[in-house]
C-alpha positions as CSV (number, residue, x, y, z in Angstrom):
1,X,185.0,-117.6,-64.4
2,X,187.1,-114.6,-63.7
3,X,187.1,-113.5,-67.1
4,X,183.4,-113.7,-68.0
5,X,182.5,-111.6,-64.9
6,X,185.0,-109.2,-66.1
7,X,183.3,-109.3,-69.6
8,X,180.0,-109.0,-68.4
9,X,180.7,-106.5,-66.1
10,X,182.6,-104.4,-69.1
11,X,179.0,-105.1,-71.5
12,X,177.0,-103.2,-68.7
13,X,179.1,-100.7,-67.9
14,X,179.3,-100.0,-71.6
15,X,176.2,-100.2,-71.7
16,X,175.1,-97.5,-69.5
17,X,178.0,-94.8,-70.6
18,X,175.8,-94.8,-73.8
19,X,172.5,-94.6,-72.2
20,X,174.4,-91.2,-70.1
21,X,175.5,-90.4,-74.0
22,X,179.0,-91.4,-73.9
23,X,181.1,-93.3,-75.6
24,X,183.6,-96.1,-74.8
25,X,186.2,-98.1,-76.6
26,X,188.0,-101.0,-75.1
27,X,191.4,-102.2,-75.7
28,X,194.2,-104.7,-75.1
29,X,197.5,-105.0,-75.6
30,X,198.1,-102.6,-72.9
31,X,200.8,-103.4,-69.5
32,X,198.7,-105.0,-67.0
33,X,201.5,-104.8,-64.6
34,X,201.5,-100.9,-64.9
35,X,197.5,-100.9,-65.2
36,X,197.5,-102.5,-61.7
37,X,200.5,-100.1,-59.9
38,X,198.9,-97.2,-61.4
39,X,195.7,-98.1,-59.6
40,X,197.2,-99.3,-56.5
41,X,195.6,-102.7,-57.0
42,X,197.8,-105.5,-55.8
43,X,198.7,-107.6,-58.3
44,X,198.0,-110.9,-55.5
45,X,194.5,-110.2,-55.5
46,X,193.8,-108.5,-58.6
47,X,193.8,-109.3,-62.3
48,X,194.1,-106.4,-65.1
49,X,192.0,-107.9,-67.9
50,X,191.2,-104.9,-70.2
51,X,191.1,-100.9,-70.5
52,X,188.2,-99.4,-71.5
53,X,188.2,-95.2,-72.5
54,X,185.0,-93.8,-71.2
55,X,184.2,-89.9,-72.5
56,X,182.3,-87.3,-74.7
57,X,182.8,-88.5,-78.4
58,X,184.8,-85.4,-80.1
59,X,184.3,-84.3,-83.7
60,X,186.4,-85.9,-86.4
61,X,187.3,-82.5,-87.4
62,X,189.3,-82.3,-84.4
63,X,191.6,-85.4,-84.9
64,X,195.3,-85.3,-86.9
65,X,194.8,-86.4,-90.7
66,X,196.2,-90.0,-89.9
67,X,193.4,-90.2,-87.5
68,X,190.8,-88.4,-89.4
69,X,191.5,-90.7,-92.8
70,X,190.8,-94.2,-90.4
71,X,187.2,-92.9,-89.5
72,X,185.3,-94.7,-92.7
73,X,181.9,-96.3,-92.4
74,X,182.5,-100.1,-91.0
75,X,182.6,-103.0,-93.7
76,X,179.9,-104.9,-91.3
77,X,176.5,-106.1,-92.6
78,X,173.8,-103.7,-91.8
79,X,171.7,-104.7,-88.6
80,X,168.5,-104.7,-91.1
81,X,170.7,-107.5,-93.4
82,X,171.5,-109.3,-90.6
83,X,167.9,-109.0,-89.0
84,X,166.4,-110.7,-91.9
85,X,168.6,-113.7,-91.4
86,X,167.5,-114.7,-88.5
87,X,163.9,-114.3,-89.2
């Protein structure tokens, strides 16, 4: 159960850094060992499940060009396509 408290907690948090108008991004793949030594969390109690980036969303004009050419619109349905599924 560990893991959906952690996911649950993560939705929420999330949640409210965009209410306060920031932005997050999770991610994995990152060293849970260091995660929990650079926090001073002991590994016997503690479990490092994800990393999420919490800040002020920068312009795109600021990134490098191998950054700037990855921010295209997403490939997703549109919210009012999907919407009209479920209806």
């Amino acid at each position: 159960m560990v893991s959906f408290d952690a996911g649950s907690a993560m939705m929420s948090m999330m949640f409210q850094a965009q209410k306060m108008g920031l932005a997050t991004h999770a991610m994995g793949g990152f060293d849970a060992q260091k995660a929990l030594e650079w926090s001073k969390l002991d590994s016997k109690e503690y479990q490092a499940m994800c990393v999420v980036a919490i800040g002020y969303q920068g312009s795109v004009d600021d990134l490098q060009q191998e950054f700037k050419d990855r921010e295209v619109p997403s490939s997703r349905k549109s919210l009012d396509k999907v919407y009209t599924l479920v209806q």
